[in-house]
Every structure is written in structure tokens, then in C-alpha cells.
C-alpha positions as CSV (number, residue, x, y, z in Angstrom):
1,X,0.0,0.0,0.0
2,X,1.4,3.4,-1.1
3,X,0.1,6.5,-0.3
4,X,1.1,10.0,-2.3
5,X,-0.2,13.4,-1.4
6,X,-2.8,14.9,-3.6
7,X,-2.5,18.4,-3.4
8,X,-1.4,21.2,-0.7
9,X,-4.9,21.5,0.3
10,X,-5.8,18.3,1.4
11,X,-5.9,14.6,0.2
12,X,-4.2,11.7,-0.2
13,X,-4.1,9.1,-3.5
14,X,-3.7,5.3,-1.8
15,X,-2.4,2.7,-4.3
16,X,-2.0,-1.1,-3.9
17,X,-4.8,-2.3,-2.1
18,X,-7.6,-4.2,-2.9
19,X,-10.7,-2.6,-0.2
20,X,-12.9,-5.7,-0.7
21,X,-10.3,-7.6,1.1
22,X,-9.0,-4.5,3.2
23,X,-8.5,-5.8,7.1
24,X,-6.6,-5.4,10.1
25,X,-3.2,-3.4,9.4
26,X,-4.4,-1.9,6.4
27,X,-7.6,-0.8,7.8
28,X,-5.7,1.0,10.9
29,X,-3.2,2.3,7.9
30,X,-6.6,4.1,6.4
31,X,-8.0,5.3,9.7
32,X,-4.5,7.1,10.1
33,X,-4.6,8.2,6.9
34,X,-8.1,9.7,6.8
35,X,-7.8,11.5,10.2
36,X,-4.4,13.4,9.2
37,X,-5.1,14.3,5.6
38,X,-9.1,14.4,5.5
39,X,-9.8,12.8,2.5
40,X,-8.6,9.6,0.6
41,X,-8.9,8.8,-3.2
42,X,-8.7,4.4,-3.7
43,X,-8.2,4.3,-7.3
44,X,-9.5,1.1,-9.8
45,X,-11.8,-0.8,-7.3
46,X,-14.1,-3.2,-8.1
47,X,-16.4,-3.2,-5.9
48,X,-20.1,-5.4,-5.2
49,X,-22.6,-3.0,-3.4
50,X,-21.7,-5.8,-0.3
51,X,-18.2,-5.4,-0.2
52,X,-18.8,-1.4,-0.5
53,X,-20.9,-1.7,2.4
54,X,-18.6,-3.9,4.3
55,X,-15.1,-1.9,3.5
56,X,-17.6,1.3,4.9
57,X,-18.6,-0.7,8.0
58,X,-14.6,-0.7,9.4
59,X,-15.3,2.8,10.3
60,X,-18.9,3.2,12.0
61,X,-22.2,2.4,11.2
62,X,-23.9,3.1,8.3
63,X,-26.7,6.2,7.8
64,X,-29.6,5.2,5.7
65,X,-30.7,8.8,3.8
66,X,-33.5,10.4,4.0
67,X,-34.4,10.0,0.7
68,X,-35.9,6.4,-0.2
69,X,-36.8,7.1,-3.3
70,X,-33.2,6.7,-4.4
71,X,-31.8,3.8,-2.2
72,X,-30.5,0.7,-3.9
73,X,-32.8,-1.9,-4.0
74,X,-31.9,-4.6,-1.3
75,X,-29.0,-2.5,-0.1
76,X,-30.3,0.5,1.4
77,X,-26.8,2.0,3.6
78,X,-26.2,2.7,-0.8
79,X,-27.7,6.3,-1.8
80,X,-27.7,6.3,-5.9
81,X,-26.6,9.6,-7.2
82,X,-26.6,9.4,-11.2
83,X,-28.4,11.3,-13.8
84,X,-29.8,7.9,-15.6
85,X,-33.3,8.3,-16.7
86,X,-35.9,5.1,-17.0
87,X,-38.7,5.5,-18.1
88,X,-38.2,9.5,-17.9
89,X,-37.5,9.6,-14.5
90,X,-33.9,9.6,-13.1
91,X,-32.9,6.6,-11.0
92,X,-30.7,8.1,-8.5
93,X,-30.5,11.9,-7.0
94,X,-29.5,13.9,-10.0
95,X,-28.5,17.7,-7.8
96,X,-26.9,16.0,-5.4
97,X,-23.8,18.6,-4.0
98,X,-24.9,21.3,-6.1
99,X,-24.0,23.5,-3.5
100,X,-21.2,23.8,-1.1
101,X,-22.1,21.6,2.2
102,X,-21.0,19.1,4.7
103,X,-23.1,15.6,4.1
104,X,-26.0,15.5,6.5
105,X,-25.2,18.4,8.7
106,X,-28.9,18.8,8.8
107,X,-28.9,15.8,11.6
108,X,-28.6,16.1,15.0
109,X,-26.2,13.4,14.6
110,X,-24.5,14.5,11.4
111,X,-22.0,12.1,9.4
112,X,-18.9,11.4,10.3
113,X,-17.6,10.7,6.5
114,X,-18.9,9.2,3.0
115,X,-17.6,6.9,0.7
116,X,-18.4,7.4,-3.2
117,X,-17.8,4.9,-5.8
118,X,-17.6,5.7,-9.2
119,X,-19.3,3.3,-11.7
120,X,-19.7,5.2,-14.6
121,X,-18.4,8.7,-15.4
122,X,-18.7,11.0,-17.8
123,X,-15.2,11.9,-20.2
124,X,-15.6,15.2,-19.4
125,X,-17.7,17.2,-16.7
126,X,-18.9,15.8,-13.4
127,X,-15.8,16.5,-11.2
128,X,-16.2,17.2,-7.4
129,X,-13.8,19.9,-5.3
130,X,-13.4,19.4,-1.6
131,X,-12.8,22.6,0.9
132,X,-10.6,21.9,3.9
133,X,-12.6,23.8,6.7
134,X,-9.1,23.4,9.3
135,X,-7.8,26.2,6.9
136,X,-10.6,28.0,6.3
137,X,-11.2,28.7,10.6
138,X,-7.1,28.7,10.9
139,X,-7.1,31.6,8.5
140,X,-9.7,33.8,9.6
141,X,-9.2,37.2,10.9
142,X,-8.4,36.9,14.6
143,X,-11.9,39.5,15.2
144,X,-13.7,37.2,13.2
145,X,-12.7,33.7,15.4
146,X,-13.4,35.4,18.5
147,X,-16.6,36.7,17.2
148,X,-18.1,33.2,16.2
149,X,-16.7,31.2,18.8
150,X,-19.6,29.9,21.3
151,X,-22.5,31.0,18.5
152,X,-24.2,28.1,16.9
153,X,-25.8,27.8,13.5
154,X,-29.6,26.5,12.5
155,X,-29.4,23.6,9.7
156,X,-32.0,22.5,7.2
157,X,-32.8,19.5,4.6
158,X,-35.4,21.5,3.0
159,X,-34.2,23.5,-0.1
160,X,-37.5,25.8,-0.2
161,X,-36.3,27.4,3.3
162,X,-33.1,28.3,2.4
163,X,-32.8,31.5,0.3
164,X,-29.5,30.9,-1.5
165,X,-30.8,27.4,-3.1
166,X,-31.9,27.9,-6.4
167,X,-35.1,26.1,-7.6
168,X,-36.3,25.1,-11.1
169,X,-39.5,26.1,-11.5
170,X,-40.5,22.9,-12.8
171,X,-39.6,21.3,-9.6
172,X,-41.4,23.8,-7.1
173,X,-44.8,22.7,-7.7
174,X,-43.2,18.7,-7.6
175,X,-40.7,18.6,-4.9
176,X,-41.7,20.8,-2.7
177,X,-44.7,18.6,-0.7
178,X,-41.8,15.8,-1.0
179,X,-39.6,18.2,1.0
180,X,-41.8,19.0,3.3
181,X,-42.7,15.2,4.2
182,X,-39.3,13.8,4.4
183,X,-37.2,16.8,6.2
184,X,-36.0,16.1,9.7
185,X,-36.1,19.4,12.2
186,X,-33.7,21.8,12.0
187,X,-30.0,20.8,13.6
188,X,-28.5,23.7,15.7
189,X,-24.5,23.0,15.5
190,X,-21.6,24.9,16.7
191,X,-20.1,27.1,13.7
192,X,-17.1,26.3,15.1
193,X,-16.6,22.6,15.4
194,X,-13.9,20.4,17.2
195,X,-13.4,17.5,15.6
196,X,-13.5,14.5,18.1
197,X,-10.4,12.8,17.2
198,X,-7.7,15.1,15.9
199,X,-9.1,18.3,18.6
200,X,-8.4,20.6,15.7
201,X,-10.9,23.1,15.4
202,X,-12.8,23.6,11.7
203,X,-15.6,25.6,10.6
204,X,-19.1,23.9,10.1
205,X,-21.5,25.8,8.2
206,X,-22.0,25.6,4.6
207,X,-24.5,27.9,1.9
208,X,-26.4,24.5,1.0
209,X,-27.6,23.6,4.5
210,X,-27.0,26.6,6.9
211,X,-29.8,29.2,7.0
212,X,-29.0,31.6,10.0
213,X,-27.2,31.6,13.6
214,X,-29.0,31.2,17.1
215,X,-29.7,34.3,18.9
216,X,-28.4,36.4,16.2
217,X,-31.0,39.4,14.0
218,X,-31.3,37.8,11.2
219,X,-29.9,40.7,8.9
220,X,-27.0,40.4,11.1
221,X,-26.7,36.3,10.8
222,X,-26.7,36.2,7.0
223,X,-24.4,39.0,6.4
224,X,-22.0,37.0,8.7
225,X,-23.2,33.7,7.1
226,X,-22.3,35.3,3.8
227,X,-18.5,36.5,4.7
228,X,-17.6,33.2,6.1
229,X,-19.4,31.5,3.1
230,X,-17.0,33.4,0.8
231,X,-13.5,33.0,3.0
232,X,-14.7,29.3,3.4
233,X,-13.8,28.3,-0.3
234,X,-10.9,30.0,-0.9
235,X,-8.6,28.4,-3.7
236,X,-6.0,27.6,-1.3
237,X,-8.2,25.2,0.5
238,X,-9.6,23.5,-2.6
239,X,-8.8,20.2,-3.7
240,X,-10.4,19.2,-7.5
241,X,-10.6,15.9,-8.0
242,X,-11.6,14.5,-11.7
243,X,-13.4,11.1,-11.8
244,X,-12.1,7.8,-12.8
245,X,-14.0,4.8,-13.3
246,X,-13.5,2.8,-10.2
247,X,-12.6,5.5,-7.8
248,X,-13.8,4.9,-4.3
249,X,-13.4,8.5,-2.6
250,X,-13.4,8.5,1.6
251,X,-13.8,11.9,2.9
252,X,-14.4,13.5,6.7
253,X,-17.7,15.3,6.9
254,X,-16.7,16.9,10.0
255,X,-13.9,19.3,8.8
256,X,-14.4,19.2,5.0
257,X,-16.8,21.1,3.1
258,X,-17.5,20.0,-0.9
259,X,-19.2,20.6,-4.0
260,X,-20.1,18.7,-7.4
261,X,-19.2,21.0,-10.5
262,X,-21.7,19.3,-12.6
263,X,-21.2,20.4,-16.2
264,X,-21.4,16.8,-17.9
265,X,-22.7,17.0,-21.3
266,X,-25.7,16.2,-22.9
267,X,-26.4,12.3,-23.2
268,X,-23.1,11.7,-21.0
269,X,-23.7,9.4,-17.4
270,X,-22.5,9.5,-14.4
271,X,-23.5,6.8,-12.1
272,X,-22.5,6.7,-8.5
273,X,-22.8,4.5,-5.5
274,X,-22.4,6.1,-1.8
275,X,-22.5,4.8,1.8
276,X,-22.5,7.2,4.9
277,X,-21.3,6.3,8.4
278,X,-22.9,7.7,10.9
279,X,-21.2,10.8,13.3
280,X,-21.6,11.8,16.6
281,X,-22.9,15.4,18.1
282,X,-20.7,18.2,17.1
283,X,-19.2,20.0,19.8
């Protein structure tokens, strides 16, 4: 097993393992590995959705979304993302990361990482960029960590409450009952998060799920919401990653903030499998 750096920012690129038979040694090599540099990229795996499940299983149990619609028949820990139609509707979540956000920070109980496994991609288009959120809270202004240490932020699944989510209007009259039924109630999480391992403080808010701060006015809470926002995704803390078929990417939810760049041509798939293991309560 060999593992490279991917980029100043964050990541790593592990080579010469086989994760449907990762155990033991190798599995505490990848625990390491994840904690220190955030996110891993497992290149040419082939995976069955059991042994994706069972290489995600080393590291917590699994989260089963929110949304059934899209969950892998007989394997629900898998959510489907892919812009495959059948019978004119798509078979897995087509927007999913279209905005900059932390997986599931709408849950008391947020994720503590996800693991996404490419089966089909695009030649072009489709890529994903990560946002190490270490750096973005090591970098602030000193004024502006002492102003948003101790305040907590308000999270929400539901796209039709959050003002900077843009919706089609062909899918207001559709999805918004559907959003409605299946959103939990709000989260309230610290914007400044500890991570439970490492101690290393990161910030946790993002413009897809965070839509205002606890005992704040609210003209007040966005315009802050709005300056970290833009410090949060800085190009220094960016990692870009473009797909390959049988990538297996392993990221930490907790201190990493990331976005899907879309942009895949017309008539082009992409076709993804992910599992989600289950976090604790962010302090």
C-alpha cells in the first residue's frame, strides 16, 4: 500500500490495495490516513454494493438517507446519485452537491464521513472539489474567530427554506410537498466545530444547509453567514478531483466542506454508489 499526497490543500491518492479484502493493518493504515489528511482517493476498485458496504462498515455504522426514493434496491446504507433516466424519471439523485455543504449536517447526529464509488463517469464534466474547513477557521481574521466562537448555526434538509438554493421552477410545484414530508427538524450545531479525534478546530457551516445563527438578527446572521461563506472556499483550500471509473473516494464530513461541478454533457452518465457512516454530536 502506497500513499502520495494529492494536493497542498488536502488529500491523499492510496495505491496497492484491494478494499474488498482490506482488514486489520491496512484498515488502521486508512484510519490514520483519513484522520491526518481528510480525504482519501482508492483508485481502480471493483467493488459489489456488499463489499462497498462492508469496507464502509470498518469505520462506523452506516446512515440510511432520507431519501428512499433513491436507495439501492436490497441495499439501502447505498444512496444512488446518477443522472440515468428510465422511463423519464432519473434513477438516482441527480443535484446531489450542487452547493457547497458538509453531508447530512442537517442531523442532530451528522455524518462522520462518506464513501463514493464511481461506476460510470462522464469523459468530461462531473468532477467534485473538496474545501478543507481546518484552513478555512485557521485563516480567519483573529476579530472574526473570537466573534463566532460559542454562536451556533440552525441547519436544514429543505431547499424551499433556504434562500440561497436555487429552484427550477419545474420542480417547485413537484418537490416541494416531498420536501416538506421527508425533512428532519432543523439541527443547531456549533459554527465552530472540534473534531472529536484530531481536537483541531474547523468551521461547520456551509451555503447549501445553513440558513442563519442562534440568537443572532437575522440581517445580522446572513451578512456573517455570507463573509464566512465566501472566505470558506478560498482556492488555497480546494482540492479538485476529476473522476475515474472505479474510484472509491473516503472523505471527513466533519472538517471538510465539498461541491459537485456538474457540467457533464448532454447524453453523458454518471453513475455513482455512496454509503455514509454515521457521526456523533458536534461540539
Amino acid at each position: 500500500m502506497q500513499i502520495s499526497r494529492l494536493s497542498d490543500a488536502l488529500g491523499v491518492e492510496i495505491t496497492g490495495i484491494d478494499l474488498a479484502t482490506a482488514a486489520g493493518p491496512e484498515v488502521d493504515a486508512i484510519r490514520d490516513a483519513f484522520h491526518e489528511h481528510q480525504l482519501i482517493v482508492f483508485r481502480d476498485q471493483k467493488l459489489t454494493p456488499d463489499q462497498h458496504i462492508a469496507f464502509s462498515r470498518h469505520f462506523g455504522e452506516h446512515e440510511i438517507h432520507i431519501s428512499k426514493k433513491f436507495l439501492l434496491a436490497d441495499h439501502p446504507e447505498i444512496l444512488v446519485l446518477s443522472n440515468r433516466k428510465e422511463k423519464g424519471e432519473y434513477i438516482g439523485v441527480e443535484n446531489a452537491g450542487d452547493y457547497w455543504h458538509s453531508d447530512l449536517s442537517y442531523m442532530t447526529r451528522p455524518s462522520l464521513g462518506s464513501l463514493l464509488y464511481a461506476l460510470e463517469v462522464p469523459p468530461e464534466g462531473g468532477d467534485t472539489e473538496w474545501a478543507n474547513q481546518y484552513a478555512a477557521y485557521e485563516t480567519l481574521p483573529g476579530k472574526t474567530r473570537k466573534r463566532i466562537d460559542g454562536l451556533n448555526a440552525r441547519h436544514t434538509f429543505n431547499r424551499f427554506r433556504n434562500p440561497r438554493v436555487h429552484i427550477p421552477d419545474h420542480a417547485k410545484k413537484n418537490e416541494k410537498q416531498r420536501y416538506e414530508k421527508i425533512s428532519p427538524d432543523d439541527a443547531i450545531h456549533p459554527i465552530v466545530r472540534t473534531h472529536p479525534v484530531t481536537g483541531r478546530k474547523a468551521l461547520y457551516v456551509s451555503p447549501r444547509f445553513t440558513i442563519g445563527i442562534e440568537d443572532m438578527p437575522d440581517d445580522e446572521a446572513q451578512a456573517l453567514l455570507d463573509e464566512l461563506f465566501a472566505h470558506m472556499i478560498r482556492p488555497e483550500f480546494i482540492y479538485h478531483h476529476k473522476w475515474r471509473l472505479g474510484d472509491l473516494l473516503f472523505w471527513d464530513n466533519r472538517c471538510l466542506v465539498h461541491l459537485a461541478c456538474r457540467g457533464i454533457p448532454e447524453g453523458q452518465i454518471r453513475h455513482m454508489h455512496r454509503t455514509t457512516v454515521s457521526g456523533d454530536v458536534p461540539f
